[in-house]
C-alpha positions, 0 to 999 in steps of 0.5 A: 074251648068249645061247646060239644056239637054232634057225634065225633071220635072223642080221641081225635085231637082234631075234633073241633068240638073240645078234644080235650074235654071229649078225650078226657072222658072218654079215658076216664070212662076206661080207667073207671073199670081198670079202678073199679075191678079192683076196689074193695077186693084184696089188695097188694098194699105198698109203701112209697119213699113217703110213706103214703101208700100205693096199691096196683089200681093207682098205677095201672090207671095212670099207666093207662092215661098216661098211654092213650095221651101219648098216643093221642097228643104225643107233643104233650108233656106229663106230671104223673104221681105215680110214674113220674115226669116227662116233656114238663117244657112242652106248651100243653102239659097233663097232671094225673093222680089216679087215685086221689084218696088211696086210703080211703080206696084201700078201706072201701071207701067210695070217696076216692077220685081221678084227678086229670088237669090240663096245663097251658104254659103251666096253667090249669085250664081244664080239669075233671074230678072223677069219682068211680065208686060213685059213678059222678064225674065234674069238669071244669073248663072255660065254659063253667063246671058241669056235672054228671052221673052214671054213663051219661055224656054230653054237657051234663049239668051246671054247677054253681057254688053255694054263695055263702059270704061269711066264715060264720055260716059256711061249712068248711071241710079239710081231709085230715087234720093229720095234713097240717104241721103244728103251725098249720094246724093251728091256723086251720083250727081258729078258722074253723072253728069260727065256722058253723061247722067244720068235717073231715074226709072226703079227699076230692070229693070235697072240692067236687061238694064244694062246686056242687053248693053241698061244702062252702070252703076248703082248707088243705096242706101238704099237697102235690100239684096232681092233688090240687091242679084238676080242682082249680078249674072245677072250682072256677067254673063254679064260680068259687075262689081258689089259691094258696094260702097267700091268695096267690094262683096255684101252678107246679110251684105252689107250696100245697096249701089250698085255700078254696071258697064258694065266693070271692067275700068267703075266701077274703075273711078265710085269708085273713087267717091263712095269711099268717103264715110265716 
């Protein structure tokens, strides 16, 4: 993708100066208002078949994407969490989760985000963290991440990972322990605990921290691939490592175990006990 060059309509897929990029948030500055007229207000709060829940603001958000990419790459496939799948064969496909961190949405929270990725014949080559309540966007792309507050636009500013080499000196930081199975959890334990220091909660915002150089590593399970695909590239782009628990890259058929880490060293030593898996 290109560098952005000079003013042009950011929903044309024509524009030359990264479309996809400029698309992306310009929706996103639309689905902010859709998310933030109804956080910290009352909601209607419902239960889904897996028992996580769902509020109306998740699903109008995604509606919302879901529209404006239909009428803007209607050749493009969709991987929704709220509104299913459609088009998944197609070359270029979008993963949205609308709301990532319901809970944290439902209880005022502001650590919630959107997750938008772009797939390439089912690899995450584009993806944005947005967190509303915060008015703080990433995105990553080929080019790098690049960060950005309140209505700002344009490149925005660089992001690089904070460096740390060893387990010993990093801050690792996981939602919940609630994530992790018995066996999980026990692995999760041992190598946090062999950190300086290790921090739950956080959702998204994490994986945002860690490319920022705030949070050194990430270690999540139990997710879906609109939970995980948007953070690949932010976390590449950074200069960060990011696979599954095996080391292998995360795609649609990845098992939900996210191992990510500001550097290549960092995330060997961490592997070294993820990998143990059964």
């Amino acid at each position: 993708m290109k560098a952005m060059t000079g003013p042009t309509d950011p929903t044309d897929p024509t524009d030359p100066s990264d479309p996809y990029r400029r698309f992306a948030e310009a929706v996103l500055q639309e689905t902010r208002r859709i998310a933030l007229a109804q956080f910290r207000q009352p909601l209607d709060i419902q239960t889904k078949a897996d028992e996580s829940p769902v509020t109306v603001a998740d699903r109008a958000v995604e509606a919302h994407i879901r529209a404006r990419i239909a009428a803007v790459f209607p050749e493009h496939g969709i991987y929704g969490e709220e509104h299913g799948q459609q088009n998944l064969g197609a070359q270029h496909v979008w993963v949205i989760d609308p709301i990532d961190g319901t809970r944290s949405f439902i209880s005022g929270m502001p650590l919630w985000g959107t997750l938008l990725a772009l797939l390439d014949a089912g690899r995450p080559v584009f993806g944005v963290i947005d967190a509303p309540a915060l008015g703080e966007r990433w995105i990553g792309t080929a080019e790098g991440c690049f960060a950005s507050t309140g209505a700002d636009a344009g490149a925005g500013t660089r992001c690089t990972t904070s460096g740390c080499t060893a387990l010993a000196a990093a801050n690792v930081s996981a939602t919940s322990p609630d994530m992790f199975s018995g066996e999980e959890y026990a692995i999760f334990d041992t190598l946090s605990r062999r950190a300086r220091f290790r921090r739950f909660g956080g959702d998204c915002y994490s994986y945002a921290m860690l490319a920022a150089g705030h949070i050194d590593a990430v270690v999540e399970a139990g997710l879906a691939p609109y939970d995980y695909l948007a953070v690949v590239p932010v976390i590449e782009g950074a200069g960060g490592v990011v696979t599954d628990w095996k080391g292998r890259p995360l795609g649609m058929g990845s098992d939900g175990r996210v191992l990510a880490a500001a550097t290549e060293a960092l995330h060997r030593e961490m592997l070294a006990h993820t990998a143990l898996l059964a």
